[in-house]
C-alpha positions in Angstrom: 99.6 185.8 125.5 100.0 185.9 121.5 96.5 188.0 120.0 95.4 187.3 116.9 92.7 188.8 114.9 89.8 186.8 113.7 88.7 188.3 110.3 85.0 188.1 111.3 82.5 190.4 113.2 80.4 187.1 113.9 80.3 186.6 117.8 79.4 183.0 117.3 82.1 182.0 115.2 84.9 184.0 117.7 82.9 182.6 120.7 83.8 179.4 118.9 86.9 179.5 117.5 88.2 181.3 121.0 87.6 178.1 122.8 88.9 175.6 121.2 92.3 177.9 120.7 92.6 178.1 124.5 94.0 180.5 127.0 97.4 181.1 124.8 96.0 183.6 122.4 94.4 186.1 122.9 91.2 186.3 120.2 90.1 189.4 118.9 87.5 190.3 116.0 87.2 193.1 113.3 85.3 195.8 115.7 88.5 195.5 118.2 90.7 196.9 115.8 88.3 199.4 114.1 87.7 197.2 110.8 83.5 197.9 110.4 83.2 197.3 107.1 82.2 194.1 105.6 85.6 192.5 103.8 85.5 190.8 100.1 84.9 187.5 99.2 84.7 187.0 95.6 86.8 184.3 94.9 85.0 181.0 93.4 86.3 178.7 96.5 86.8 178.5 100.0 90.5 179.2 99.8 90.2 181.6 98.0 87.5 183.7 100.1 89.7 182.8 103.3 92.9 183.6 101.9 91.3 187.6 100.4 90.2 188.3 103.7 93.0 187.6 105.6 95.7 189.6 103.3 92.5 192.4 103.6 93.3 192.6 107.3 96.8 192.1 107.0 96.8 194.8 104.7 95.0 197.2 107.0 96.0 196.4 110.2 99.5 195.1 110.0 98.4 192.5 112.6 99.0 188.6 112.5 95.1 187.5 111.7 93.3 184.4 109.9 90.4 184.6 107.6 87.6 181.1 107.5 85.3 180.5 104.6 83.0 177.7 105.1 80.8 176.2 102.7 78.1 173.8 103.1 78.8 170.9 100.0 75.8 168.8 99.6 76.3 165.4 97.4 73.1 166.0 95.4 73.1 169.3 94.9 76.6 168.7 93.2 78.8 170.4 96.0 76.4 173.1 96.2 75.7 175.4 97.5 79.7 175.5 98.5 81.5 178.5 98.8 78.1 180.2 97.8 76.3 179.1 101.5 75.8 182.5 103.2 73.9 183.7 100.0 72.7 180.7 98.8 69.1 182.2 99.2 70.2 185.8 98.0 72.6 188.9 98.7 70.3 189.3 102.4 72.8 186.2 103.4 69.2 185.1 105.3 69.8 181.7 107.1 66.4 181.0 107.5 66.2 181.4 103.8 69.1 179.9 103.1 67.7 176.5 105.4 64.2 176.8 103.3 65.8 176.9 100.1 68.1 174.1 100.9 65.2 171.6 101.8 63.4 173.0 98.8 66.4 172.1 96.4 66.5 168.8 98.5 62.9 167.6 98.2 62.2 164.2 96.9 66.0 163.6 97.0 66.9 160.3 98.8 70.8 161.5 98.7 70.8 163.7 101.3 74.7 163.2 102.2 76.7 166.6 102.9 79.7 167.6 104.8 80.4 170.8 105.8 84.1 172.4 104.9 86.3 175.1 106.0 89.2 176.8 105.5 91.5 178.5 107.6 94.1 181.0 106.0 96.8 182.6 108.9 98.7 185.7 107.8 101.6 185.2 110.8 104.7 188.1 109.8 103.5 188.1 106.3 103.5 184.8 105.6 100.8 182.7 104.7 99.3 179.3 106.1 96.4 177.1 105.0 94.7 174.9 107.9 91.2 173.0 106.4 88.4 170.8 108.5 85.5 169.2 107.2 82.7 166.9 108.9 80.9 164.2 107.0 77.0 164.4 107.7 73.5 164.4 106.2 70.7 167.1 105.3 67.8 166.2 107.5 64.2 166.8 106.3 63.5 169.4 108.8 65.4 171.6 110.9 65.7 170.5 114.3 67.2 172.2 117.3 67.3 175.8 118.2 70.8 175.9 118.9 73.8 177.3 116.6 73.8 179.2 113.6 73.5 178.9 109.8 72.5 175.6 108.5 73.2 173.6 112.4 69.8 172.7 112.4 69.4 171.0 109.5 73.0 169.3 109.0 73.3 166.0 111.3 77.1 164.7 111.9 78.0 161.1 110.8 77.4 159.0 113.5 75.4 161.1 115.7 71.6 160.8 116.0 71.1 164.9 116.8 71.8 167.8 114.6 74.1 170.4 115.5 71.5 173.3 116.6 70.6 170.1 119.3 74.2 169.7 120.3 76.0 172.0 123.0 78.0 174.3 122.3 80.6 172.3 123.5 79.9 169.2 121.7 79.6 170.7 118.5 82.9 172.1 118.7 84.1 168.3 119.4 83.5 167.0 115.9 82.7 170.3 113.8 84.7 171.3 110.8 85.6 175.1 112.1 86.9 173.3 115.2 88.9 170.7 113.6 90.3 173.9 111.2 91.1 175.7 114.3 92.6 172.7 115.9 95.3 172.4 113.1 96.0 176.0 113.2 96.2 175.5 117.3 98.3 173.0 116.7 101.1 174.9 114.3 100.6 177.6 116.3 102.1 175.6 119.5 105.1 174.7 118.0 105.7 177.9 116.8 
C-alpha cells in the first residue's frame, strides 16, 4: 500500500478524499506526521495555494504528499469569493459566516450560477503534478441540509434538485469537484 500525505488537518476533506482514492493508498493527514501548524496560503489563486502547501510539506517531511485549494466562484459576484472562500467572511475562516455573507452579497440577484473549483498539486519524488475538478451549480436562497461542510448547504449541483449538505456522503462525492480532483490524481496514480 503506497501512503500519501494529505496536506490538511480537516477530517472531512481526508474522510473524503480517502474514499474515493480506494484501498491502494494509504491516506494520512498533517497530525500523522507531526505537522500542527497551520501551512501558508498566500498566493492570489487556487494553484497557487495548492501548489505552496504541498512543497511546505514536502519541504518538511520529505514525504510524497498533495495540497487542495478550493474556491467557491460565483457568476455574479465576479468569481468571487474564489480562492478567498474560507475567509470570505473574515480571518475566523467562520462558515456560517461565510454562508450569511454569501446570501447577503447575493440578495436581489437573479444570477445565482456558481461552480465550485479545486485544485490538486502532488509532490511524488520531487516532482510536481496538477490535477483540477470543478462542478457547475447554483447559490440557493437559503441553506438547506445539515449535511457537509463549508458552503454544501447553500451550493445545489447542476441537474440535481438537493444541495450538497442534503446529499450523502457518498453521493456528493459522485459529482463533487474534490472528488473529480482526486479522481484524476487516482487515476495517474494507477498507472504509475
Amino acid at each position: 500500500m503506497t501512503q500519501l500525505v494529505f496536506a490538511s488537518s480537516n477530517a472531512h476533506k481526508i474522510e473524503e478524499v480517502s474514499a474515493i482514492l480506494g484501498n491502494s493508498i494509504e491516506l494520512i493527514g498533517l497530525d500523522q506526521i507531526g505537522i500542527h501548524h497551520e501551512l501558508i496560503e498566500d498566493a492570489d489563486t487556487l494553484e497557487g495555494n495548492a501548489r505552496r502547501k504541498a512543497w511546505q510539506v514536502w519541504e518538511w517531511s520529505g514525504k510524497n504528499c498533495f495540497a487542495d485549494d478550493t474556491g467557491l466562484e460565483v457568476e455574479a459576484l465576479n468569481g468571487a469569493p474564489g480562492v478567498y472562500s474560507a475567509r470570505f467572511a473574515g480571518p475566523q475562516r467562520n462558515n456560517a459566516d461565510n454562508r450569511a455573507r454569501l446570501l447577503r452579497e447575493l440578495d436581489g440577484k437573479t444570477n445565482r450560477g456558481a461552480r465550485f473549483r479545486t485544485v490538486f498539486c502532488l509532490i511524488l519524488d520531487g516532482r510536481e503534478f496538477l490535477f483540477e475538478g470543478t462542478v457547475e451549480g447554483a447559490i440557493l436562497t437559503e441553506e438547506r441540509g445539515s449535511g457537509g461542510f463549508g458552503y454544501d448547504a447553500l451550493f445545489c449541483p447542476e441537474g440535481s434538485e438537493r444541495s450538497f449538505a442534503e446529499m450523502t456522503p457518498e453521493e456528493k462525492n459522485a459529482l463533487s469537484h474534490r472528488a473529480r480532483a482526486a479522481e484524476k490524481m487516482a487515476e495517474f496514480l494507477k498507472k504509475g
